[in-house]
N, C-alpha and C positions, 0 to 999 in steps of 0.2 A: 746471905753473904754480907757481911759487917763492911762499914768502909774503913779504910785505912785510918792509922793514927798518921795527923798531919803536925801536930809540934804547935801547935798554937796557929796554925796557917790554915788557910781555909782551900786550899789544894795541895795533893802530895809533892814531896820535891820535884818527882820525873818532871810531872807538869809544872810546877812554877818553875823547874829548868827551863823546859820545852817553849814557856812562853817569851821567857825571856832571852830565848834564843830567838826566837819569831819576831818577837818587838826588836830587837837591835839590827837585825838583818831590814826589817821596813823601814828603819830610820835611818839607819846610816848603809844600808845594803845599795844603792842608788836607783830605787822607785819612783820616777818621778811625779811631781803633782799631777800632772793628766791623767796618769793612770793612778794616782790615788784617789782623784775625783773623779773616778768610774769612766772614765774615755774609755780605755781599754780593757780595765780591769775583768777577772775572771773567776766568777766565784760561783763555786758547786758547794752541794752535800750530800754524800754518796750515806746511802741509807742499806746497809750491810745485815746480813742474819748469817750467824755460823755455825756448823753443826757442834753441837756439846763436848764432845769428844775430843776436839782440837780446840778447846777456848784458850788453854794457857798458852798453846803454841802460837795460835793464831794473836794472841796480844804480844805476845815478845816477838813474834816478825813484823807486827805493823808498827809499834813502838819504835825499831829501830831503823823502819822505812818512812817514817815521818820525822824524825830527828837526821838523819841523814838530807834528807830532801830540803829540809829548811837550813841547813846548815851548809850544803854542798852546791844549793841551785840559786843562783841571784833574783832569778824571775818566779820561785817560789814563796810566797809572801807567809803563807801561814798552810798547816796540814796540821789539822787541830782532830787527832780521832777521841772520842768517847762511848760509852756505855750506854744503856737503859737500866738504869736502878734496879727497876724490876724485874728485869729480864736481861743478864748476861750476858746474850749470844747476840743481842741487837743492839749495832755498831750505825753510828753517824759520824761523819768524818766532815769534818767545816774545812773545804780545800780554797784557797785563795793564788789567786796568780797574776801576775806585771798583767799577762795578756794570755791571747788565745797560743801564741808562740812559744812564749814560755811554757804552757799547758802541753803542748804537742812536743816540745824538747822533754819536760819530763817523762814522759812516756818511754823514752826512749831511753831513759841511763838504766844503768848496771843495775841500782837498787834497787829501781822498780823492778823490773823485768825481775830479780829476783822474790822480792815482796809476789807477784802477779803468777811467776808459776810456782811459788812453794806456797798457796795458800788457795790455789785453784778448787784443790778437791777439797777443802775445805769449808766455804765459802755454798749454803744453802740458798742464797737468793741475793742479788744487787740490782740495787736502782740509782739512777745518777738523775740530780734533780739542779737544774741549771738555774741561777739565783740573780737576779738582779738587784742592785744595793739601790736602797733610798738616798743615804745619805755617806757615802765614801769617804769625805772630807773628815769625819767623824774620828774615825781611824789612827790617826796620826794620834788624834787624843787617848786614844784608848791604851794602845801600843805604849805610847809614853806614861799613861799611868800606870801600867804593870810592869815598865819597869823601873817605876820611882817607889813603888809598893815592895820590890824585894828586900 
């Protein structure tokens, strides 16, 4: 599987979309510095494998349940999902949150709950791996470079 043509950019549009919906909602979304400097903050990486058979569908519902979530949720700071090069069907998902609050609110909206049981029986194997950030502060730089880079 070839990667997409990006136009001179070194990610597809969905995702330089994607990011730059994530960066704008961290900056001007109202995160405040304590939980940008990891007080609160809440960061996972859900480490997914899916059965073959549903890879297309299972990428167009989690696409538009990570674009929704960052778009729709205050306290969701980023839901960054990706691929394995080599392997297709193995999904890492870089989940970021205000807090643990925000984390247990999202669980609970419409999108998920729809993402959560239209990809159930899809879905060969999840692992959730809870993340503690070095350096948090960081962040705000990063977020603002990509979207001074679009």
């Amino acid at each position: 599987m070839g990667l997409p043509k990006t136009h001179g950019h070194p990610f597809p549009n969905p995702i330089r979309k994607f990011v730059a919906v994530a960066a704008t909602t961290f900056l001007l979304g109202g995160v405040n510095v304590a939980q940008a400097q990891g007080q609160e903050l809440m960061v996972r990486i859900s480490e997914i494998e899916v059965d073959a058979k549903y890879l297309e569908q299972y990428k167009a519902i989690l696409e538009d349940e990570a674009e929704a979530s960052v778009r729709l949720e205050p306290g969701v700071i980023a839901i960054f999902p990706m691929y394995r090069r080599e392997k297709d069907t193995e999904f890492r998902i870089l989940e970021m949150y205000a807090s643990r609050e925000a984390y247990e609110a999202h669980l609970k909206t419409p999108h998920f709950q729809k993402y959560k049981s239209g990809t159930l029986h899809m879905v060969k194997s999840l692992k959730l791996v809870d993340m503690q950030p070095l350096d948090a502060a960081t962040m705000t730089r990063i977020f603002r470079k990509s979207i001074n880079n679009q």
